[in-house]
C-alpha positions in Angstrom: 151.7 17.3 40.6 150.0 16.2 37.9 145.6 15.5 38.1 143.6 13.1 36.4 140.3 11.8 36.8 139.6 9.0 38.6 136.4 6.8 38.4 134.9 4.1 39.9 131.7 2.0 39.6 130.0 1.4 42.7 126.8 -0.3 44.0 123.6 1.8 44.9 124.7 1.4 49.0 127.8 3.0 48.3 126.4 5.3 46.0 124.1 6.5 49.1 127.0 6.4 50.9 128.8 9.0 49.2 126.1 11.1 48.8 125.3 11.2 52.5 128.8 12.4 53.3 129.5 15.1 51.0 127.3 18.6 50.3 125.1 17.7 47.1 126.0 21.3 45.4 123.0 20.3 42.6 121.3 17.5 41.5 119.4 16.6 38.1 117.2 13.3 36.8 118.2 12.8 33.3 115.8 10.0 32.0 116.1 7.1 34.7 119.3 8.2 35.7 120.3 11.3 38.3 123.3 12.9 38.0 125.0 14.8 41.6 127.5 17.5 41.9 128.9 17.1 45.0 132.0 18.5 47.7 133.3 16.5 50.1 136.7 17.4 52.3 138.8 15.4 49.3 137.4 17.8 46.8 134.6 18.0 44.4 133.2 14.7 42.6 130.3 14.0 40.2 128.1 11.1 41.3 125.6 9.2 38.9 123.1 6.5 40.1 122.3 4.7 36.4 119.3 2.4 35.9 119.9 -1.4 37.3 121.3 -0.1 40.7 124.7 0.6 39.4 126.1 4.0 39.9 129.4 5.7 39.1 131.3 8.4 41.0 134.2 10.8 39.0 136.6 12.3 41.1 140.1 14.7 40.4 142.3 12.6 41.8 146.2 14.3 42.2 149.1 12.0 40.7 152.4 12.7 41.7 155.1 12.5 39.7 157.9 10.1 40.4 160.0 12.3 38.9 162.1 13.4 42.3 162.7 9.6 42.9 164.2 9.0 39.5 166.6 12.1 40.7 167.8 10.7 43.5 168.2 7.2 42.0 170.5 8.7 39.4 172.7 10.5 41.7 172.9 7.0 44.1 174.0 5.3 40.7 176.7 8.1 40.2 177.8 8.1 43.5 178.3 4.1 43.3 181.6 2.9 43.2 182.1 1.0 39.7 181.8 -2.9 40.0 184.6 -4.3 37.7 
């Protein structure tokens, strides 16, 4: 299993949202933006309300590898009777 960022723009309702549902581990106002640490029962995410209402939310999001599929693909191909 592979992990990769994930991140997603979202409007200030959703933003409040989020925040309301997971633990807010810390918080800090960075000019007219406010940047949250937060842990929710997916795992940990960063949230960020920017000026304008927008906000932003970063999560570790788990990719999984096709790789087992491709396997399994091969052997069915293998197994195939040739077509002549």
């Amino acid at each position: 299993m592979k992990r990769q960022l994930g991140l997603r723009r979202v409007t200030r309702d959703d933003l409040a949202r989020h925040l309301r549902e997971a633990e807010v581990l810390a918080a800090e106002a960075i000019g007219e933006s406010s940047v949250y640490h937060c842990r929710a029962g997916a795992g940990e995410s960063v949230a960020v309300s920017l000026p304008g209402g927008a906000g932003l939310i970063v999560e570790l999001e788990v990719v999984r590898s096709p790789a087992l599929e491709r396997r399994r693909r091969k052997r069915a191909a293998a197994e195939a009777p040739p077509t002549d």
